[in-house]
PyMOL commands that place a pseudoatom at each C-alpha (Angstrom):
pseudoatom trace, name=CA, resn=UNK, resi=1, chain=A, elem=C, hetatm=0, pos=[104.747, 237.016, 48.446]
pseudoatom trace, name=CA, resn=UNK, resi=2, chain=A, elem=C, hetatm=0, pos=[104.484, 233.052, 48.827]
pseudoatom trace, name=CA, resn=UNK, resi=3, chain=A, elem=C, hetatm=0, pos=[101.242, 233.373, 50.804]
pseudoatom trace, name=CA, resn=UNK, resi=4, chain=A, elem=C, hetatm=0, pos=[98.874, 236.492, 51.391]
pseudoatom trace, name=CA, resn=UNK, resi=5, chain=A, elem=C, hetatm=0, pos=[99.913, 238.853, 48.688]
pseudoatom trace, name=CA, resn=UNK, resi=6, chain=A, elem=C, hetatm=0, pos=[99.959, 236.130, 45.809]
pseudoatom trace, name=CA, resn=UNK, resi=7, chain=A, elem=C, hetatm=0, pos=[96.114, 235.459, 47.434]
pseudoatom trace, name=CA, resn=UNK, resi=8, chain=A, elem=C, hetatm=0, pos=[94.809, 239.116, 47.463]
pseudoatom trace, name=CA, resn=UNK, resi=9, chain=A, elem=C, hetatm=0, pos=[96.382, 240.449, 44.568]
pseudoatom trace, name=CA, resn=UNK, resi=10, chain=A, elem=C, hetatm=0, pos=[96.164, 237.526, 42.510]
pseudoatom trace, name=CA, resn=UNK, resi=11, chain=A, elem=C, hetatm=0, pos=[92.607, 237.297, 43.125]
pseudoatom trace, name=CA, resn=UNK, resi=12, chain=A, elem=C, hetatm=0, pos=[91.852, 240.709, 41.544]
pseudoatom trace, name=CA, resn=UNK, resi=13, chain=A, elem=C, hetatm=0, pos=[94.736, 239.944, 38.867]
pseudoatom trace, name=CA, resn=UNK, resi=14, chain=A, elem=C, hetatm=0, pos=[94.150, 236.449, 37.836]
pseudoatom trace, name=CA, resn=UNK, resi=15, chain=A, elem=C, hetatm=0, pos=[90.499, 235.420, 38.883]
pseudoatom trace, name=CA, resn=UNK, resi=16, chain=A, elem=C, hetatm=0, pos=[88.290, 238.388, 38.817]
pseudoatom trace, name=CA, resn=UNK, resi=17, chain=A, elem=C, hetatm=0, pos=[90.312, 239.931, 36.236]
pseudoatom trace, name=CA, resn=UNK, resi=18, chain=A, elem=C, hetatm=0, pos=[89.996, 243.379, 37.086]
pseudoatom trace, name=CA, resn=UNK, resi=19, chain=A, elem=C, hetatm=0, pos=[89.805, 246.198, 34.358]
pseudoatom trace, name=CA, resn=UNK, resi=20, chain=A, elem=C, hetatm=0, pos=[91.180, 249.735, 34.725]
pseudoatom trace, name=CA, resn=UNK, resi=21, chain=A, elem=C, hetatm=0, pos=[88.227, 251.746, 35.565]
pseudoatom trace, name=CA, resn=UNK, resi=22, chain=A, elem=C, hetatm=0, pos=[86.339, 248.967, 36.995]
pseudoatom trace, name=CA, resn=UNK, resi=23, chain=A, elem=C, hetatm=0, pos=[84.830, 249.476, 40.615]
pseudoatom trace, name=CA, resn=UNK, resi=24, chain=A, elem=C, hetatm=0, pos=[86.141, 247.263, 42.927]
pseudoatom trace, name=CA, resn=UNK, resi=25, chain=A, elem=C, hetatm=0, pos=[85.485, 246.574, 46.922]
pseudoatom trace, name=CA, resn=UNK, resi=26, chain=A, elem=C, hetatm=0, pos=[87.346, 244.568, 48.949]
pseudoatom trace, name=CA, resn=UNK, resi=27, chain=A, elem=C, hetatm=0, pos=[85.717, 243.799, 52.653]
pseudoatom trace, name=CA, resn=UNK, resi=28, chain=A, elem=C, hetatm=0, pos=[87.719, 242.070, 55.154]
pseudoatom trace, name=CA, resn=UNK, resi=29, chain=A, elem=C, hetatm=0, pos=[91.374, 244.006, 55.330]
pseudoatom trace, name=CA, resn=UNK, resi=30, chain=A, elem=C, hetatm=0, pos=[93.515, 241.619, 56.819]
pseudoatom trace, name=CA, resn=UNK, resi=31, chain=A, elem=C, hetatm=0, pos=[96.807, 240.437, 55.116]
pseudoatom trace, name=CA, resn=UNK, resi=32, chain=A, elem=C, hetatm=0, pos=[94.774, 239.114, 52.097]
pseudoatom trace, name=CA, resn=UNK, resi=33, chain=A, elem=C, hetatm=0, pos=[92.420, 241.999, 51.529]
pseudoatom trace, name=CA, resn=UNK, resi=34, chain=A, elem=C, hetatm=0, pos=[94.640, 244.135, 52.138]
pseudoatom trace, name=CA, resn=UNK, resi=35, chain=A, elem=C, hetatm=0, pos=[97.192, 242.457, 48.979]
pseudoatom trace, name=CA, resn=UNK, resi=36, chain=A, elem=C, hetatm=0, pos=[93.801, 242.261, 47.260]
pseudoatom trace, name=CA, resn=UNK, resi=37, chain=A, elem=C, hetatm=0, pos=[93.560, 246.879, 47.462]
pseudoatom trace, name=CA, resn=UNK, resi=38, chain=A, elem=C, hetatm=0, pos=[97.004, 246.901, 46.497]
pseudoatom trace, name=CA, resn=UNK, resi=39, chain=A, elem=C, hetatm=0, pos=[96.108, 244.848, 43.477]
pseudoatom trace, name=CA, resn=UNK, resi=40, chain=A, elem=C, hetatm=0, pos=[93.563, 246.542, 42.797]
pseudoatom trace, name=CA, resn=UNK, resi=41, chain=A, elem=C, hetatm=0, pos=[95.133, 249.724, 42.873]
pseudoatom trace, name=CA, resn=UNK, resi=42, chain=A, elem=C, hetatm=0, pos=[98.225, 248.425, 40.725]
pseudoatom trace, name=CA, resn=UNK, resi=43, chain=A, elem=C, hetatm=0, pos=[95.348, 247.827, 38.450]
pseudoatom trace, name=CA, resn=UNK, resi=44, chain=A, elem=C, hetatm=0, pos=[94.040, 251.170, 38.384]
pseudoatom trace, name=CA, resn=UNK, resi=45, chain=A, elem=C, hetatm=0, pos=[90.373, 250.323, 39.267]
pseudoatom trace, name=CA, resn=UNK, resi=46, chain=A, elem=C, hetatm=0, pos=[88.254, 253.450, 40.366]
pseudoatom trace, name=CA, resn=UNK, resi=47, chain=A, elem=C, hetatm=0, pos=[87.320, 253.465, 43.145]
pseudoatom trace, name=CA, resn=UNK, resi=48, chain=A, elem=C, hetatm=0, pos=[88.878, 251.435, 45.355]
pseudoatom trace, name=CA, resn=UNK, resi=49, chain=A, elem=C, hetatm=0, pos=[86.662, 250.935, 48.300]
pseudoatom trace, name=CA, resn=UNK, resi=50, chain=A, elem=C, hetatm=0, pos=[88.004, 249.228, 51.499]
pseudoatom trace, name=CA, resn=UNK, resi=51, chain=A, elem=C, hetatm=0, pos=[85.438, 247.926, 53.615]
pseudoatom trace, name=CA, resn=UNK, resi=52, chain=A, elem=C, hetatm=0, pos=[86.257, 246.904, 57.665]
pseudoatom trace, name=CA, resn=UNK, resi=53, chain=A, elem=C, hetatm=0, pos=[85.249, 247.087, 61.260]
pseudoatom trace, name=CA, resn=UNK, resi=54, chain=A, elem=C, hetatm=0, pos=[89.208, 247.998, 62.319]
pseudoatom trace, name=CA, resn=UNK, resi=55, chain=A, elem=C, hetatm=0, pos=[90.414, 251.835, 62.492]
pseudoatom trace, name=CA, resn=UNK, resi=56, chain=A, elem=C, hetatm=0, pos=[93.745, 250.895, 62.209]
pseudoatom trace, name=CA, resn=UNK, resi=57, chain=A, elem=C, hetatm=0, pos=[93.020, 248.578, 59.451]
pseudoatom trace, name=CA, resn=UNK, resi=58, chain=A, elem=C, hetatm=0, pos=[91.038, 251.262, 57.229]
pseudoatom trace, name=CA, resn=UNK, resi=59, chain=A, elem=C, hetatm=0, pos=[94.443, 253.728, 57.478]
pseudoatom trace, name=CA, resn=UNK, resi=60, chain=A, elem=C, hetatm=0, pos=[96.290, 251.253, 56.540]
pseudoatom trace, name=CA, resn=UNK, resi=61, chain=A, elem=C, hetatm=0, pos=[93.850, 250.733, 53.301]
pseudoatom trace, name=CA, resn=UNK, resi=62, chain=A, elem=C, hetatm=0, pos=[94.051, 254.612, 53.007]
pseudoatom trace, name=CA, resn=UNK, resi=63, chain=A, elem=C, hetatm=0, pos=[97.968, 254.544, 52.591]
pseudoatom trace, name=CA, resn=UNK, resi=64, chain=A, elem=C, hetatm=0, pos=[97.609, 251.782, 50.465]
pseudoatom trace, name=CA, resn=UNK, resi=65, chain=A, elem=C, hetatm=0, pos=[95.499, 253.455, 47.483]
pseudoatom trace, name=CA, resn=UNK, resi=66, chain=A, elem=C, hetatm=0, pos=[92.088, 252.833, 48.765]
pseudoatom trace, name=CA, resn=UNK, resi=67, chain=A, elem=C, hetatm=0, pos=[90.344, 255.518, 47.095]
pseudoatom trace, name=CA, resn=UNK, resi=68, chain=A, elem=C, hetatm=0, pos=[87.457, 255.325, 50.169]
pseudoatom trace, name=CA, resn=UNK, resi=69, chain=A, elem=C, hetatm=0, pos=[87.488, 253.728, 53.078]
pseudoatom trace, name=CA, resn=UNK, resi=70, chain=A, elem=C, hetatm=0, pos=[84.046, 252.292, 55.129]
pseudoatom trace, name=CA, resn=UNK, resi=71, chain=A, elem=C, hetatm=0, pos=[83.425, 250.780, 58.276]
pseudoatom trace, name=CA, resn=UNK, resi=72, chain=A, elem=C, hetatm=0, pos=[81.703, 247.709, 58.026]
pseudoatom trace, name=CA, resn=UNK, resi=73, chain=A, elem=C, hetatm=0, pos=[78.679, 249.340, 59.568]
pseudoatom trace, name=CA, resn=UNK, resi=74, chain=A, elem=C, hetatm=0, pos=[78.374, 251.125, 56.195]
pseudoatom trace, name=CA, resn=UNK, resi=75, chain=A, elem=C, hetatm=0, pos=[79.346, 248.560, 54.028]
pseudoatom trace, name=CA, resn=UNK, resi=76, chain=A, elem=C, hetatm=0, pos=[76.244, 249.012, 52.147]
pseudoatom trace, name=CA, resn=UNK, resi=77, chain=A, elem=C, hetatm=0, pos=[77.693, 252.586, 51.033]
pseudoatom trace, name=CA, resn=UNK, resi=78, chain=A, elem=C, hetatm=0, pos=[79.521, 250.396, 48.142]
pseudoatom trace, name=CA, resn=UNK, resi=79, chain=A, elem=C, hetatm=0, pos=[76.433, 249.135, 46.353]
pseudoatom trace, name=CA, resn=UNK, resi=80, chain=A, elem=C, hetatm=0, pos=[76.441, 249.277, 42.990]
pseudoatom trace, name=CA, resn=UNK, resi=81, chain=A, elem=C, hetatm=0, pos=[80.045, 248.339, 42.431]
pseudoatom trace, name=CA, resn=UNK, resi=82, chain=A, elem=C, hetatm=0, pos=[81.860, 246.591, 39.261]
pseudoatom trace, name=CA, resn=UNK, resi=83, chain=A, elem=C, hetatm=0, pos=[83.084, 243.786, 41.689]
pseudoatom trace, name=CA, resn=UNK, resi=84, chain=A, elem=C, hetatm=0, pos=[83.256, 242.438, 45.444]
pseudoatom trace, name=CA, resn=UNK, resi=85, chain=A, elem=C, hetatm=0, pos=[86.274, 240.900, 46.608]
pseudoatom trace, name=CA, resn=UNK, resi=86, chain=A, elem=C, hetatm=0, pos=[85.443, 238.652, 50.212]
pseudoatom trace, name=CA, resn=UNK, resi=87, chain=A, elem=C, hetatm=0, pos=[88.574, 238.037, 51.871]
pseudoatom trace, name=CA, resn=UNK, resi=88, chain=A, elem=C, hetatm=0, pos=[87.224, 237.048, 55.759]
pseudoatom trace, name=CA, resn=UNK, resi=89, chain=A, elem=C, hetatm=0, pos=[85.488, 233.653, 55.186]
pseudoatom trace, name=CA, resn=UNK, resi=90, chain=A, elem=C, hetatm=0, pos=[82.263, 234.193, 56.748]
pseudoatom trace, name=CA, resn=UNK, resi=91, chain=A, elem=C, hetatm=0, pos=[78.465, 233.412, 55.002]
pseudoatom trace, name=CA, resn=UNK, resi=92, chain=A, elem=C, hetatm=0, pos=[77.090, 236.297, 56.586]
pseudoatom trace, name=CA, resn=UNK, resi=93, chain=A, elem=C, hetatm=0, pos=[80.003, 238.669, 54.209]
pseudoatom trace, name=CA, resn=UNK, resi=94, chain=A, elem=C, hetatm=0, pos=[79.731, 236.463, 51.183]
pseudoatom trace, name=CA, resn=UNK, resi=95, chain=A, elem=C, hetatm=0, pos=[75.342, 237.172, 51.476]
pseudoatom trace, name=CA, resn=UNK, resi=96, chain=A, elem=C, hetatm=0, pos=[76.473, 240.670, 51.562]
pseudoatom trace, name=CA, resn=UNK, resi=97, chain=A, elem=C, hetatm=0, pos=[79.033, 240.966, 48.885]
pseudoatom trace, name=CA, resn=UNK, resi=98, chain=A, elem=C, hetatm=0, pos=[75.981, 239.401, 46.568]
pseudoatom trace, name=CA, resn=UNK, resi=99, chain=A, elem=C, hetatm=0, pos=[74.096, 241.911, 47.706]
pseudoatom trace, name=CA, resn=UNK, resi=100, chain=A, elem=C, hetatm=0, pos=[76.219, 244.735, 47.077]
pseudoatom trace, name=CA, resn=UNK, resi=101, chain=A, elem=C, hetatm=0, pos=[77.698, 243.931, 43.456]
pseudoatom trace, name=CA, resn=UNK, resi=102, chain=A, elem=C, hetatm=0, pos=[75.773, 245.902, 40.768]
pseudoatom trace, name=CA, resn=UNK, resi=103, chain=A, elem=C, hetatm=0, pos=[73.696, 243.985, 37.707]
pseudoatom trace, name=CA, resn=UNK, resi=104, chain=A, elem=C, hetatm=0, pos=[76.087, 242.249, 35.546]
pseudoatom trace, name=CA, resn=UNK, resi=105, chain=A, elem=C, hetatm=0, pos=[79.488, 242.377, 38.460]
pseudoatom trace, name=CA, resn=UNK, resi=106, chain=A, elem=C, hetatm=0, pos=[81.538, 239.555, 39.968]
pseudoatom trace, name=CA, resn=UNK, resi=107, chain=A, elem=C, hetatm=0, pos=[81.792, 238.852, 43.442]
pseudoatom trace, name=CA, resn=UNK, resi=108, chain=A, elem=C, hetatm=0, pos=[84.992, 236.983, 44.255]
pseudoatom trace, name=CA, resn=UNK, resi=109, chain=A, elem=C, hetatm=0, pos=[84.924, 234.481, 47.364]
pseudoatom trace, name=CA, resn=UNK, resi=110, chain=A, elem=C, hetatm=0, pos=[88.678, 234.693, 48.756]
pseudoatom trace, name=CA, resn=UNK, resi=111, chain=A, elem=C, hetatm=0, pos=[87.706, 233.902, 52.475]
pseudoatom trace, name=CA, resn=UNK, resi=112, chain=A, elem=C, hetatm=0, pos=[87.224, 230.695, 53.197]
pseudoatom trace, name=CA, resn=UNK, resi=113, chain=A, elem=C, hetatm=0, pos=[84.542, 229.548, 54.988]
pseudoatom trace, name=CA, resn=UNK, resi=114, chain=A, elem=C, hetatm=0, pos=[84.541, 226.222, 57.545]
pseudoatom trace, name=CA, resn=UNK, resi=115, chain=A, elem=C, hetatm=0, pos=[83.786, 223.762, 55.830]
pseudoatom trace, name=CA, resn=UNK, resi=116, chain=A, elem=C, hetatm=0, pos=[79.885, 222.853, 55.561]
pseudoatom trace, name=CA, resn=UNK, resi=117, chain=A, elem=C, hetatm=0, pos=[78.780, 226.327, 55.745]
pseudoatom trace, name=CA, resn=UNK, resi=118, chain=A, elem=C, hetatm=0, pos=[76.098, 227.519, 53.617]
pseudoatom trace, name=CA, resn=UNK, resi=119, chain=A, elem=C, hetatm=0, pos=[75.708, 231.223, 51.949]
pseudoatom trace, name=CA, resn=UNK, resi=120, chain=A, elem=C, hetatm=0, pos=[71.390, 231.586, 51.311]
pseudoatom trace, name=CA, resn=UNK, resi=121, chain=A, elem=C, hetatm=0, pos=[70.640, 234.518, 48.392]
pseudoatom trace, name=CA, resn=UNK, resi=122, chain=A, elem=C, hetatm=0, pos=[67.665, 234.886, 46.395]
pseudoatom trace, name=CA, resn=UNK, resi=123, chain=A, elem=C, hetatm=0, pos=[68.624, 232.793, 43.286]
pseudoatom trace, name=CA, resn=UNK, resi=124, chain=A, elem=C, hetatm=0, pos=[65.910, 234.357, 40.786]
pseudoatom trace, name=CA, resn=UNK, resi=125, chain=A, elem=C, hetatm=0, pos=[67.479, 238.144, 41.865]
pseudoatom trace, name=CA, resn=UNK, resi=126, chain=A, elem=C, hetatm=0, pos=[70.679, 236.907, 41.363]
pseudoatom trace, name=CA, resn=UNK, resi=127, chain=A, elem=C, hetatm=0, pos=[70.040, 234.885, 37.510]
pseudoatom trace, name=CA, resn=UNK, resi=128, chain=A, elem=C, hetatm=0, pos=[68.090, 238.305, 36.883]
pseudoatom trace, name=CA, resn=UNK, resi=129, chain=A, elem=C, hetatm=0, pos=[70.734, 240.669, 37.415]
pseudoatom trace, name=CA, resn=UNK, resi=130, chain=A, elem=C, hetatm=0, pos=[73.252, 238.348, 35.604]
pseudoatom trace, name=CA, resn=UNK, resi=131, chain=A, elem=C, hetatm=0, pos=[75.840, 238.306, 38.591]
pseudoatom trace, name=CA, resn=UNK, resi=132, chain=A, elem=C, hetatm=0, pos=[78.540, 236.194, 38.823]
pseudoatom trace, name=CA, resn=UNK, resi=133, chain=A, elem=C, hetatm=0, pos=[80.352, 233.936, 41.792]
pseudoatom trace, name=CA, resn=UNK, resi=134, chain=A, elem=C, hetatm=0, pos=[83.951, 232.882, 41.089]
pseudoatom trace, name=CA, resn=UNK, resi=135, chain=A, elem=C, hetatm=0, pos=[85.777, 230.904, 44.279]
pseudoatom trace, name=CA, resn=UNK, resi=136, chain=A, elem=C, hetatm=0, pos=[89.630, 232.099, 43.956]
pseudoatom trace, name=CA, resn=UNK, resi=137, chain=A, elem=C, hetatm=0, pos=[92.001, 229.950, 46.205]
pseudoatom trace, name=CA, resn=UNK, resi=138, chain=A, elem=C, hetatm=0, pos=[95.245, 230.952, 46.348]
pseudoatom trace, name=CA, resn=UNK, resi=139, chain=A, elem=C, hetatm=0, pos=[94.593, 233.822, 43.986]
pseudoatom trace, name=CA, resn=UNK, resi=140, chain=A, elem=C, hetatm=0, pos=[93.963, 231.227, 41.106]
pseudoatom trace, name=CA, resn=UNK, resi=141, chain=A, elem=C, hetatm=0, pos=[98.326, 231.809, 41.344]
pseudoatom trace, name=CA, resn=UNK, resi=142, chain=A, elem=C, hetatm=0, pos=[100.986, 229.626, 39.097]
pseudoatom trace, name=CA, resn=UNK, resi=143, chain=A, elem=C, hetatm=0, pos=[103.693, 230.796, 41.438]
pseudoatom trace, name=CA, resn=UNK, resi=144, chain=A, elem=C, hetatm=0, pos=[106.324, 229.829, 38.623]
pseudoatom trace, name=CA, resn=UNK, resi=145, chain=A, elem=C, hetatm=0, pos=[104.278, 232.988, 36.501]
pseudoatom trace, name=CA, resn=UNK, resi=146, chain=A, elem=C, hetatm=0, pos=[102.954, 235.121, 39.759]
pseudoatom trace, name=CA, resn=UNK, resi=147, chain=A, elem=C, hetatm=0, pos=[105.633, 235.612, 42.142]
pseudoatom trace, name=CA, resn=UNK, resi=148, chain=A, elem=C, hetatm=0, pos=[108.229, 236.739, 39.784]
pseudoatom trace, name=CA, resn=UNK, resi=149, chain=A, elem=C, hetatm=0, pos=[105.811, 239.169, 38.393]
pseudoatom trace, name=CA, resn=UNK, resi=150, chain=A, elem=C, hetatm=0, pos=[104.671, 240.247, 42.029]
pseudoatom trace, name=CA, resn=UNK, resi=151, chain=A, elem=C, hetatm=0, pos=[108.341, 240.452, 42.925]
pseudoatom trace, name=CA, resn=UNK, resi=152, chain=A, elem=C, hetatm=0, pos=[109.327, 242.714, 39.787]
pseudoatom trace, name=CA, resn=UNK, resi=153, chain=A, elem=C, hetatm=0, pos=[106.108, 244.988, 40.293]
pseudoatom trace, name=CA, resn=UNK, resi=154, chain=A, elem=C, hetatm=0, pos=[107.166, 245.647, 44.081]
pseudoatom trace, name=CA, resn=UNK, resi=155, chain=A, elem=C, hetatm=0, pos=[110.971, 246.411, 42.763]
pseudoatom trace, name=CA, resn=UNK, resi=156, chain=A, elem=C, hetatm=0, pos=[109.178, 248.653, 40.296]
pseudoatom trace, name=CA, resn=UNK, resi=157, chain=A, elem=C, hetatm=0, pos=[107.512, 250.693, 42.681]
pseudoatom trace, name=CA, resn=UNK, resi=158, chain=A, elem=C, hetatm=0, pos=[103.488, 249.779, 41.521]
pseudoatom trace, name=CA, resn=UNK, resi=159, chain=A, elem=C, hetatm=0, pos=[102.881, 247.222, 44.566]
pseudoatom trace, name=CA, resn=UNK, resi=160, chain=A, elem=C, hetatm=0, pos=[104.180, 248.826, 47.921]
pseudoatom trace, name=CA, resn=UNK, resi=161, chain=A, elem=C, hetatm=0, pos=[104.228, 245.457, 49.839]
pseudoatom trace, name=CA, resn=UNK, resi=162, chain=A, elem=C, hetatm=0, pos=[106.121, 247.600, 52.728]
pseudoatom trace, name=CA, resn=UNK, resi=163, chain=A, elem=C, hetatm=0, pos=[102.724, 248.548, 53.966]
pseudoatom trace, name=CA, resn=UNK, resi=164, chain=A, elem=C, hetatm=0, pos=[101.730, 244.517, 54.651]
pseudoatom trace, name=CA, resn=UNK, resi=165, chain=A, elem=C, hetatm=0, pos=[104.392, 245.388, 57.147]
pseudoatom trace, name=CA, resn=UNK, resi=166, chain=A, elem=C, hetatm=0, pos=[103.169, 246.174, 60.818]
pseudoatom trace, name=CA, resn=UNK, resi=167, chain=A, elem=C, hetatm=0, pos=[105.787, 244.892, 63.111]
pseudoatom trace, name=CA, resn=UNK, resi=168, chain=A, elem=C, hetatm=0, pos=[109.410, 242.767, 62.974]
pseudoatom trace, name=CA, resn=UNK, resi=169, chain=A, elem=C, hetatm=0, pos=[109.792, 240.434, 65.792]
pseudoatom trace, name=CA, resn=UNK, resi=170, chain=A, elem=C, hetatm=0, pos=[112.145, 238.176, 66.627]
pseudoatom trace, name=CA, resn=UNK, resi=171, chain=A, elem=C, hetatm=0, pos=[111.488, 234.700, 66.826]
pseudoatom trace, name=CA, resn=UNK, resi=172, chain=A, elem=C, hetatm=0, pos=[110.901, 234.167, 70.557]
pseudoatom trace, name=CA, resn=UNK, resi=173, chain=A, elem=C, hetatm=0, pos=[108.302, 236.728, 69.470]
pseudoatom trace, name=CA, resn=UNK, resi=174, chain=A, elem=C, hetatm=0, pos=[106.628, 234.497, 67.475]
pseudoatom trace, name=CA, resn=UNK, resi=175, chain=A, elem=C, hetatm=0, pos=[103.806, 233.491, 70.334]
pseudoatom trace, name=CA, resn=UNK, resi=176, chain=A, elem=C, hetatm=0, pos=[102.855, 237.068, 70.553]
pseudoatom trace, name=CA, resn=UNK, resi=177, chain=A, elem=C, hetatm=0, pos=[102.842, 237.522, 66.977]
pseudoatom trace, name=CA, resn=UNK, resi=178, chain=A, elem=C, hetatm=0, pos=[99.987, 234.880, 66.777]
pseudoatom trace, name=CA, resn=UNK, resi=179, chain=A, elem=C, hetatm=0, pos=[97.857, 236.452, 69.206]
pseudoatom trace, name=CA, resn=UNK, resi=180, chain=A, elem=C, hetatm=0, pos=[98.193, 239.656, 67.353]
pseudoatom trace, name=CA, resn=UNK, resi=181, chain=A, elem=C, hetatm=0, pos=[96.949, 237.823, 64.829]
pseudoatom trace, name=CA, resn=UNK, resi=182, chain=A, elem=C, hetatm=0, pos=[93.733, 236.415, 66.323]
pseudoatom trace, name=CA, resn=UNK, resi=183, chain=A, elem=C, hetatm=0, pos=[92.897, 239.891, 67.318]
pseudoatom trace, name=CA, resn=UNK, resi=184, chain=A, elem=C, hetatm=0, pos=[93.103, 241.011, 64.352]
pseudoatom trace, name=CA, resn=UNK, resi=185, chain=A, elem=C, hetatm=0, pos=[95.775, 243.497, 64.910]
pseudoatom trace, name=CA, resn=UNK, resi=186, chain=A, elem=C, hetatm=0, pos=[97.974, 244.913, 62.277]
pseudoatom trace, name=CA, resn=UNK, resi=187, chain=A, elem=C, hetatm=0, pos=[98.604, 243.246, 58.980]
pseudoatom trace, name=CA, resn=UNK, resi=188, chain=A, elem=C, hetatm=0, pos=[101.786, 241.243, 58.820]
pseudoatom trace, name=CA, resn=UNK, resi=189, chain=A, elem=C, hetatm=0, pos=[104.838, 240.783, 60.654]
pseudoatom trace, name=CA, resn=UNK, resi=190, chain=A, elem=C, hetatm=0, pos=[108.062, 240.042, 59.786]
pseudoatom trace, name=CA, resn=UNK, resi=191, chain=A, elem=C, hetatm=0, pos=[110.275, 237.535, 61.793]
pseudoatom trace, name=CA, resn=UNK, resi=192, chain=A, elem=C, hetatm=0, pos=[114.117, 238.610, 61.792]
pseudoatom trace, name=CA, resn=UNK, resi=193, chain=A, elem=C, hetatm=0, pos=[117.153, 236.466, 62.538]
for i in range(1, 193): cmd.bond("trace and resi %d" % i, "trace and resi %d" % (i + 1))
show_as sticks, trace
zoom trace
């Protein structure tokens, strides 16, 4: 809860401030993104499009609630939707999730960037079609408020946080676990003593 769940879901909960019924697509599916479809989900947005270049990732999405899953290849696929949620950190994404937000949506920048990196969009496309930016760090979270409430909506069943789950390790394990991590494998793992 203390880290990549109060991020993803916080950012749909807190700083985009997502509506039930609203479209919502979240591209990047890693610990984050994948908090931020479970969020989403919790907060009965239709659809629920998960966006990533990872098989296992995109299942994982499925079980979650996703309503649709796309490979990043197709990305595009998800135009027109209510709001973007960016949860890798990379310009490239961020230029795409402008693109992809209908007239009038929210793109929310979770992913963060190295710093000095610059996004490029055509500013008089984007002031025409009256879309909006919002930066969420941390998932915009007062952890006195959020992680109660995150706790109390995974004992209630609404936020299946079993799914961030993808391995327990020990921790001599813990070396391995990182590399799984930098290749982007699995979600989150859990260290047991």
């Amino acid at each position: 809860i203390g880290c990549a769940v109060t991020t993803g879901v916080g950012a749909v909960r807190a700083t985009a401030r997502v509506a039930a019924g609203e479209s919502v697509a979240v591209i990047g599916l890693g610990g984050v993104g994948l908090s931020a479809v479970l969020g989403a989900v919790a907060a009965g947005a239709d659809p629920v499009i998960a966006i990533d270049r990872v098989p296992a990732k995109l299942e994982l999405a499925a079980r979650a609630g996703a309503h649709r899953v796309l490979d990043a290849s197709d990305a595009r696929e998800s135009a027109g939707v209510d709001h973007v949620l960016e949860c890798i950190g990379r310009t490239d994404i961020v230029e795409l999730a402008i693109e992809l937000v209908r007239p009038g949506g929210t793109v929310t920048l979770v992913g963060m960037t190295p710093q000095g990196e610059r996004a490029s969009f055509d500013v008089y496309r984007f002031v025409e079609d009256g879309k909006r930016i919002l930066g969420s760090n941390y998932g915009s979270a007062v952890p006195a408020r959020d992680f109660p409430a995150i706790a109390n909506a995974y004992l209630d069943g609404s936020l299946p946080l079993d799914l961030l789950i993808t391995g327990r390790i020990r921790l001599e394990g813990i070396g391995d676990a990182f590399e799984a991590m930098r290749q982007g494998e699995g979600a989150r793992r859990v260290i047991v003593y």
